[in-house]
C-alpha positions as CSV (number, residue, x, y, z in Angstrom):
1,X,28.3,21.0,31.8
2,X,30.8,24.1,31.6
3,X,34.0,24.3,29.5
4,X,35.6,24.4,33.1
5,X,34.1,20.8,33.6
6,X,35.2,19.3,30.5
7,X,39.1,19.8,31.9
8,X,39.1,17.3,34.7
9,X,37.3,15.1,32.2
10,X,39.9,15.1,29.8
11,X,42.6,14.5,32.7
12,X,40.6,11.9,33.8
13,X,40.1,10.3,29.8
14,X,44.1,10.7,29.4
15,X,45.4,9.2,32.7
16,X,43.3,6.3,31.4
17,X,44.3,6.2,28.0
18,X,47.9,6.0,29.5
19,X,47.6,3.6,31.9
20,X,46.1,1.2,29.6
21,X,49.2,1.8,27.4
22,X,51.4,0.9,29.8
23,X,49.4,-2.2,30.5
24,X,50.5,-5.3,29.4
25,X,46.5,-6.7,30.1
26,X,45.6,-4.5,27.7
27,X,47.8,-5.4,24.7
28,X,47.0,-8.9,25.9
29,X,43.1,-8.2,25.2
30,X,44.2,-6.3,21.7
31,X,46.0,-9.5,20.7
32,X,43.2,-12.2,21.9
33,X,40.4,-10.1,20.2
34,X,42.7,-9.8,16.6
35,X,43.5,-13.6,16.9
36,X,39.8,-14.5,17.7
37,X,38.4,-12.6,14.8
38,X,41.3,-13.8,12.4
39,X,40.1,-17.0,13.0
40,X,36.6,-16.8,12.7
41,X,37.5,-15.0,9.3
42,X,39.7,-17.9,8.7
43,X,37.1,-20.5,9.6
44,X,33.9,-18.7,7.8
45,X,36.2,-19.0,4.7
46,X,37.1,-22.3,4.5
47,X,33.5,-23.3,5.2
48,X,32.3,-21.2,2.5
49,X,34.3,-22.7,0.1
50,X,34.5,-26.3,1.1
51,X,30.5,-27.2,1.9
52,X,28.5,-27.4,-1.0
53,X,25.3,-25.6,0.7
54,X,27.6,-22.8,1.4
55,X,29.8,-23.0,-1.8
56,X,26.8,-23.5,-4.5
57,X,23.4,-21.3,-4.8
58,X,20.5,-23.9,-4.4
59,X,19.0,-25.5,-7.3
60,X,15.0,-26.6,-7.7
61,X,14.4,-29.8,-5.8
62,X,13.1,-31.0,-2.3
63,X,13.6,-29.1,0.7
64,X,14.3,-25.8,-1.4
65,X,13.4,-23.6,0.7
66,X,15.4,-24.8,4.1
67,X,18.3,-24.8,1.2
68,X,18.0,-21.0,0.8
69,X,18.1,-20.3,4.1
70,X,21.0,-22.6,5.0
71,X,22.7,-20.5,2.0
72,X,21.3,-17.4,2.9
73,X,23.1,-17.6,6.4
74,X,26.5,-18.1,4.7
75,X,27.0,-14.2,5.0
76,X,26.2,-15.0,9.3
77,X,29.5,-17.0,9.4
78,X,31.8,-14.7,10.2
79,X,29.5,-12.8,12.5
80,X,28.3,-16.0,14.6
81,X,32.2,-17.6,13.9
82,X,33.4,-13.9,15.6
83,X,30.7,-13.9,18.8
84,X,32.1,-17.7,19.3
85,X,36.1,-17.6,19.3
86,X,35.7,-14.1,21.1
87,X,33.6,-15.8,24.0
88,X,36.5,-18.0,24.3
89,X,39.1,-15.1,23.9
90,X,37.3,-14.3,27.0
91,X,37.9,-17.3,28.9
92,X,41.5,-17.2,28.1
93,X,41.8,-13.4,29.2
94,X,40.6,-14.0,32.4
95,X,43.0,-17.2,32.7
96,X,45.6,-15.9,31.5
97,X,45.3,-11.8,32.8
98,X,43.0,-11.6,34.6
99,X,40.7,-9.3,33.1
100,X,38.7,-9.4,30.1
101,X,36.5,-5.9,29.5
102,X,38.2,-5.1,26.1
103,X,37.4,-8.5,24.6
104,X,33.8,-8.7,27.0
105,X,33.5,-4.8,24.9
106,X,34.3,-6.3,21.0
107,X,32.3,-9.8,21.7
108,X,29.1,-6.8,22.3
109,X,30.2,-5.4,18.7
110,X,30.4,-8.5,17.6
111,X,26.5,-9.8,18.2
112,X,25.8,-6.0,17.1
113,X,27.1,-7.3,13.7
114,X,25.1,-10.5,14.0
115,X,21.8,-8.3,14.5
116,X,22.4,-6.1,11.5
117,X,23.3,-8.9,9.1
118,X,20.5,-11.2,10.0
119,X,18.0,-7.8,8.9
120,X,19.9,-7.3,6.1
121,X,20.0,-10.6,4.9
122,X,16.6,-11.8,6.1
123,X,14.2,-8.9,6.3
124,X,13.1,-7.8,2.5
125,X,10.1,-5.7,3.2
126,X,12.0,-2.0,3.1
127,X,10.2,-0.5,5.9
128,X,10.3,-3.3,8.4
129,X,14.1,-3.6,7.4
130,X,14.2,0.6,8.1
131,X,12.4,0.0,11.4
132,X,14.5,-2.8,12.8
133,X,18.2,-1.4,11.2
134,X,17.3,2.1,13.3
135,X,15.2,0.6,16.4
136,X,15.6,-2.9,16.9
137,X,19.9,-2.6,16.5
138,X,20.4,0.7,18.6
139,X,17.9,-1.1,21.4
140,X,20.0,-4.2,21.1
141,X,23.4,-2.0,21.2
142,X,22.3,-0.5,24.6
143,X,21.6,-3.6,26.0
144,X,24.8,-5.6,25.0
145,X,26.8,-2.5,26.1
146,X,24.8,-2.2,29.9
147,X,23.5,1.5,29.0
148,X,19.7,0.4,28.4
149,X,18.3,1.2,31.7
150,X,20.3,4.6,31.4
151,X,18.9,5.7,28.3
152,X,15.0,4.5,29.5
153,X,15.8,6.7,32.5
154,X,17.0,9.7,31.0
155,X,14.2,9.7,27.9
156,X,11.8,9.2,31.1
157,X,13.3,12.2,33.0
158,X,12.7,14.4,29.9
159,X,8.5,15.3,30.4
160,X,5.6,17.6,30.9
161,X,2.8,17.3,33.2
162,X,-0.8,18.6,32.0
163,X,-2.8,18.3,35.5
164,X,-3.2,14.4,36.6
165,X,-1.5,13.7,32.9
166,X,2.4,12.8,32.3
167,X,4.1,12.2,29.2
168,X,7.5,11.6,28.8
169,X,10.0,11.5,25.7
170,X,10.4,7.7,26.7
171,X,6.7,7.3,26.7
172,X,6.3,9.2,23.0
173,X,8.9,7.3,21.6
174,X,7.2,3.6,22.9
175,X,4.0,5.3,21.4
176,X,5.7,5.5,17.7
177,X,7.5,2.1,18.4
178,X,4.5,0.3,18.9
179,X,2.0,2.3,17.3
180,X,3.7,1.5,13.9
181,X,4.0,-2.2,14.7
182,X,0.5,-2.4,15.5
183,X,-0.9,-0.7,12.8
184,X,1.5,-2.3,10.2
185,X,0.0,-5.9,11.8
186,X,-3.5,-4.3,11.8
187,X,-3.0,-3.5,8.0
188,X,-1.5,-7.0,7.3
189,X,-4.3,-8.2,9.0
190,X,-7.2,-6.4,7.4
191,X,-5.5,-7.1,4.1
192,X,-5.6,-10.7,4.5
193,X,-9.3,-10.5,6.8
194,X,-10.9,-8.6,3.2
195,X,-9.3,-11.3,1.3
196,X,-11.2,-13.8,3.4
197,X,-14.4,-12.1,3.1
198,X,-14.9,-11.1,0.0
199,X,-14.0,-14.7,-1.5
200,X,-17.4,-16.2,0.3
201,X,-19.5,-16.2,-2.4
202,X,-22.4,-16.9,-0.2
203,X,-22.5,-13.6,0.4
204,X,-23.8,-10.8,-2.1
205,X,-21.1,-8.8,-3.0
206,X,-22.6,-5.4,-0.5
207,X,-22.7,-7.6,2.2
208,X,-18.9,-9.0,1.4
209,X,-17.9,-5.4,1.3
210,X,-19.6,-3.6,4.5
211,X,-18.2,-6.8,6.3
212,X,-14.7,-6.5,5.2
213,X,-15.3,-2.2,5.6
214,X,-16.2,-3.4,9.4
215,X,-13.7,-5.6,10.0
216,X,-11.3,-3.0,9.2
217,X,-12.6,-0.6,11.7
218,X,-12.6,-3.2,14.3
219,X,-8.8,-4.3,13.5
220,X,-7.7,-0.5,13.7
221,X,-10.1,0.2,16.9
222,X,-8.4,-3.1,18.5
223,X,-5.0,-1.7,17.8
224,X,-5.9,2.1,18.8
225,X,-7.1,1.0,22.4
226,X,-4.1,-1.9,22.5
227,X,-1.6,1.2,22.2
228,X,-3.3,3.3,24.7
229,X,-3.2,0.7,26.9
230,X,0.6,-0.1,26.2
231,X,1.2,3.8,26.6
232,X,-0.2,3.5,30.3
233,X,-3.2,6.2,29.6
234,X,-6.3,5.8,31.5
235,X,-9.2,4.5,29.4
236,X,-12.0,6.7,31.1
237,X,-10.0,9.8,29.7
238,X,-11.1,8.7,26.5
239,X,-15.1,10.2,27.7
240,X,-13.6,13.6,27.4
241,X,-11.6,12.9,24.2
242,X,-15.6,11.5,22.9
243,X,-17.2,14.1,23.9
244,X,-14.4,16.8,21.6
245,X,-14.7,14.5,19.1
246,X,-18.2,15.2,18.5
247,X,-18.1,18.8,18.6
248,X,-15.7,18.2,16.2
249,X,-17.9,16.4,13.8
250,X,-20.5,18.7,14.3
251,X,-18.5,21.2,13.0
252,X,-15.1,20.4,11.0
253,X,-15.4,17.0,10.5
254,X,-19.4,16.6,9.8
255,X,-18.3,16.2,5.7
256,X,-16.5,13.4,6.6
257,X,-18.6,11.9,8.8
258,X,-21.4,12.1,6.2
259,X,-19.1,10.7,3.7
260,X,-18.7,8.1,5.9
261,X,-22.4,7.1,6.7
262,X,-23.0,7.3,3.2
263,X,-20.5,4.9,2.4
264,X,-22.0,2.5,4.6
265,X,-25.9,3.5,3.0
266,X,-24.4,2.6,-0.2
267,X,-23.5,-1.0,0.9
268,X,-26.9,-1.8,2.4
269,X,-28.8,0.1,0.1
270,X,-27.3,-1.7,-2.8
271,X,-28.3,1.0,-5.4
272,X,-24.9,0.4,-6.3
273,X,-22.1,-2.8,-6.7
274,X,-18.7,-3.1,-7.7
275,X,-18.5,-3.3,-11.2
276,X,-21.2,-1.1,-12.3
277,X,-20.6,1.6,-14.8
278,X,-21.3,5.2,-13.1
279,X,-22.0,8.2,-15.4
280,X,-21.5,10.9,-13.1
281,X,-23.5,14.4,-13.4
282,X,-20.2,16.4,-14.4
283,X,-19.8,13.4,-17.2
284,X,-16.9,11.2,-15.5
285,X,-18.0,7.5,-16.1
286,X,-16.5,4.6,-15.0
287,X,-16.3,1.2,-13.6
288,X,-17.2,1.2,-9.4
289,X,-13.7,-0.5,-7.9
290,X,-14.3,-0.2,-4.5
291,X,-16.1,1.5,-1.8
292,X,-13.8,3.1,0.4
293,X,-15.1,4.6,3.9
294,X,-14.3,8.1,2.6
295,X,-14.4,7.6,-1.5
296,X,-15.5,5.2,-4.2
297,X,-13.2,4.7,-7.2
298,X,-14.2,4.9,-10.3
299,X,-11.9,3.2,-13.4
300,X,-11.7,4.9,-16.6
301,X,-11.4,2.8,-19.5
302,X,-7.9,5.3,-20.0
303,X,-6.2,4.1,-17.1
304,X,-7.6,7.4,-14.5
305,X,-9.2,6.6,-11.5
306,X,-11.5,9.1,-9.8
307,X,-12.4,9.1,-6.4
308,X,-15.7,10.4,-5.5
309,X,-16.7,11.6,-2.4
310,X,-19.4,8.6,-1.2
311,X,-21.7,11.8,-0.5
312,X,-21.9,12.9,-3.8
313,X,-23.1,9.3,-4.6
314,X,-26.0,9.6,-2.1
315,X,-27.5,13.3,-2.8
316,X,-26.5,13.7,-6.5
317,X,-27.7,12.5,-9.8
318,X,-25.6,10.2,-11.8
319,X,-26.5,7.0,-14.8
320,X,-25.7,3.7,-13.4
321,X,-25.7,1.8,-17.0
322,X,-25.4,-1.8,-15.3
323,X,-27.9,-1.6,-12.2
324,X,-30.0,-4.3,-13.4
325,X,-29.7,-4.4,-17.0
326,X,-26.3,-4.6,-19.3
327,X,-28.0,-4.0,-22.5
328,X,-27.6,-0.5,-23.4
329,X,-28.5,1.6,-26.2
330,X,-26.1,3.8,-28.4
331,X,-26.7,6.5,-31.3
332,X,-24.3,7.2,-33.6
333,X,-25.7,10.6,-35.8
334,X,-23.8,11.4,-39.8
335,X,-24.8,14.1,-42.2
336,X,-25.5,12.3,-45.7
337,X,-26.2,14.7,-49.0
338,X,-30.2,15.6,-49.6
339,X,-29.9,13.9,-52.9
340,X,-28.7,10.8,-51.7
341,X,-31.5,7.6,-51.3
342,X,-32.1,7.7,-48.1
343,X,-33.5,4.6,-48.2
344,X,-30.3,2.9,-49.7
345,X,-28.2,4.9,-47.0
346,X,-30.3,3.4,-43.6
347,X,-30.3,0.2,-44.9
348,X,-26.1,0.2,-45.7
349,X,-25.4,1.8,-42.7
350,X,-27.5,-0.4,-40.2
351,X,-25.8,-3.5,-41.8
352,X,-22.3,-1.8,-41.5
353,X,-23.3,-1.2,-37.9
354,X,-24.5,-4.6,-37.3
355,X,-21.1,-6.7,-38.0
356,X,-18.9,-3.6,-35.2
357,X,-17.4,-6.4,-32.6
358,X,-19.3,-5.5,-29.1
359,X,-23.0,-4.8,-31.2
360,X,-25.6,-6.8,-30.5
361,X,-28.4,-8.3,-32.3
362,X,-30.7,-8.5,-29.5
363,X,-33.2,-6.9,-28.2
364,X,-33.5,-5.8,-31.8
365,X,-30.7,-5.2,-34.6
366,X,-29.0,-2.0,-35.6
367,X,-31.6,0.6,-37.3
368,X,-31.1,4.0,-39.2
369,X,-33.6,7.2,-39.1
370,X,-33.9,10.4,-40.3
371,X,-33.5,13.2,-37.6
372,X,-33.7,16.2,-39.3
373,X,-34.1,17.6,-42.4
374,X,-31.5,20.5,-43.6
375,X,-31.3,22.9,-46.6
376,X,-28.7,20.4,-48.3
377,X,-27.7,18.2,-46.0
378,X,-29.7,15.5,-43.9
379,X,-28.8,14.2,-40.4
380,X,-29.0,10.4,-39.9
381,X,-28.6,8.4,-37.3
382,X,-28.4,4.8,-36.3
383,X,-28.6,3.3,-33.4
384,X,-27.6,-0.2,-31.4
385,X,-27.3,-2.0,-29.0
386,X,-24.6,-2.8,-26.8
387,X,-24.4,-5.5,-23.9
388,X,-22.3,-5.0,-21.1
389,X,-19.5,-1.9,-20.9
390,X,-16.6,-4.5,-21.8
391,X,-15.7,-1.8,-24.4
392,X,-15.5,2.2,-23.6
393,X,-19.0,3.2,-25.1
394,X,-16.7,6.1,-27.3
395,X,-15.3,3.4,-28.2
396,X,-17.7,1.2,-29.9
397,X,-19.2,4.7,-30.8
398,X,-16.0,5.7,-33.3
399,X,-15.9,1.9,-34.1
400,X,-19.3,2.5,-35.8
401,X,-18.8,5.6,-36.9
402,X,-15.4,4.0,-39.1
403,X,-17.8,1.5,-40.4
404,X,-20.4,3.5,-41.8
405,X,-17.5,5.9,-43.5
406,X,-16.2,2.9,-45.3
407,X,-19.6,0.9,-46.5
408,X,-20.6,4.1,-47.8
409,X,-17.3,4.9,-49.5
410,X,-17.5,1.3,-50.7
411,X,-20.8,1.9,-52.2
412,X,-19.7,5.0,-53.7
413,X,-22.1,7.4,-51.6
414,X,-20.1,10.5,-50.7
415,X,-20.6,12.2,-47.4
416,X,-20.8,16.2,-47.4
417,X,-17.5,17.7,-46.7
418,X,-19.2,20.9,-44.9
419,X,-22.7,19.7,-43.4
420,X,-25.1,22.0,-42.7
421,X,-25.3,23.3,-38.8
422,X,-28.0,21.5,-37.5
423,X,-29.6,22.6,-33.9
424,X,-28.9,19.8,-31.4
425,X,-31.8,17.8,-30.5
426,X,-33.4,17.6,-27.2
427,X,-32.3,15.0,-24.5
């Protein structure tokens, strides 16, 4: 369209414009759609304010929570009370003028209105209330107004052919519709399908974990093919697409892939199981919180989480503290003064280290050594047992270490204040 077309459009746009002002049908419509929605403003009011469901926000009791929705709708009123007394503003138009297209055109605004205040009102989830405020209403607008087959027929003019293949702006934007319902219902789905799973207790807790892991692929395979099916494509296309996609993983992808597979390994292998404490080679540790298909997550006892490549988990060496048994063994090492009784000092300190929350007696109670001998310092150490990792082992560690400064102190046996550099023993 030129500038030279937009003139006889604008002719066309005022002529109209001033034959409705000199029509008295068309003031007649202005009047009937202000009366109806006075009315229904009117009416919504007085019903707020006069029922008690409407008027008062429900209290605990039976039947509380058809009570919040009956209050709830109280903001609908005006909006249903407005598509009702403009319905019959339509029946008197057509009575009484003869024509009714202004008042037909507001009653369409009117269940607009209803639409956007039911999403509002009803809808709490953010996105769902994003996808239905700039999808669902606009669809719905088209429709009321008679311009919905217009709009599918120009977004479906608007395409490209690739050989045998069409895609169209109208089939793109059905794709994105319905691909983000789907896989919004596929993750509702898999949430609640893990849920399910991993509370059967028959089960060991691998097995609970590749099941739900394969229920999720199959949920978000389901919805993948349900979408290319709702798109129109041909299924047998998909040999071609198979075929890329494993060059692909032969080359770019083959880290995920293997990342993958060993995610899976580690669930029937069962080297490993949630809630295990993992001492990685680059000295992260934490607690195993899931097995993802890509990652595992490790918890720190500081809040981090670190996600390690399931890989590294496979072809790496790492200390699983809890694999079969949750008794582990700590060393705490001090410097004590050469003419100090050593003795005296092992047998203080292995007490002190004895009463630490977290330190157990069994399989055998605390017990202080000499390590190595210095010029005039000695270094000591004690070591204990701990069962389970309830506590961060540094924890416990400086827990100990706080203890055997204060028995000593409390026995009046002083600790060097510059120790003598001692070589660190061998692992």
């Amino acid at each position: 369209m030129t500038v030279d077309d937009l003139w006889p459009l604008a002719d066309r746009v005022a002529a109209t414009g001033l034959e409705w002002a000199k029509s008295p049908q068309f003031y007649a419509q202005i009047a009937a759609v202000a009366i109806a929605i006075a009315v229904a403003s009117f009416v919504a009011r007085e019903l707020r304010q006069r029922l008690g469901f409407f008027r008062l926000e429900p209290a605990p009791g039976p039947l509380l929570k058809i009570r919040q929705i009956v209050y709830a709708s109280r903001d609908l009123l005006f909006a249903l009370l407005s598509v009702l007394t403009l319905a019959l503003s339509v029946q008197v138009a057509d009575t009484a003028v003869g024509t009714s297209w202004l008042v037909r055109f507001a009653q369409s605004f009117a269940v607009v209105a209803v639409l956007y205040t039911a999403i509002k009102r009803y809808v709490p989830n953010p996105l769902v209330r994003a996808a239905a405020t700039y999808i669902a209403i606009p669809v719905a607008a088209l429709k009321v107004f008679g311009l919905l087959d217009q709009a599918v027929a120009w977004l479906d003019a608007l395409s490209f052919e690739a050989g045998n293949v069409r895609i169209s702006l109208y089939a793109l934007v059905k794709a994105a519709i319905f691909g983000s319902l789907l896989f919004w219902l596929g993750r509702i789905s898999t949430d609640a399908g893990q849920t399910a799973i991993r509370k059967q207790d028959a089960l060991e807790p691998p097995t609970r974990e590749l099941f739900a892991k394969l229920f999720q692929i199959a949920v978000f395979t389901g919805a993948f093919f349900l979408l290319l099916q709702l798109m129109g494509l041909d299924l047998t296309a998909l040999a071609v697409f198979g075929g890329a996609l494993g060059v692909g993983i032969g080359f770019g992808l083959q880290q995920i892939a293997s990342n993958f597979v060993s995610g899976i390994i580690i669930l029937l292998e069962r080297s490993l199981k949630l809630g295990d404490y993992i001492e990685l080679d680059d000295g992260k540790a934490g607690i195993l919180k899931e097995v993802n298909m890509r990652s595992s997550t490790l918890t720190t006892f500081d809040g981090r989480e670190f996600m390690v490549p399931n890989e590294k988990l496979i072809t790496t060496t790492f200390s699983n503290w809890t694999k079969t048994d949750p008794l582990q063994k700590h060393e705490v090492t001090f410097h004590i003064a050469n003419d100090a009784d050593f003795e005296r000092v092992a047998s203080i300190v292995a007490v002190a280290a004895g009463v630490v929350p977290g330190v157990s007696t069994f399989p055998e109670a605390p017990s202080a050594e000499i390590k190595q001998l210095g010029a005039s310092t000695t270094l000591m150490s004690v070591s204990f047992w701990v069962e389970g990792v309830g506590e961060d082992p540094e924890s416990i560690r400086a827990a100990v270490r706080m203890r055997i400064w204060k028995a000593l102190r409390d026995t009046g046996i002083a600790l060097p204040r510059e120790p003598l550099a001692v070589h660190s023993l061998p692992s």
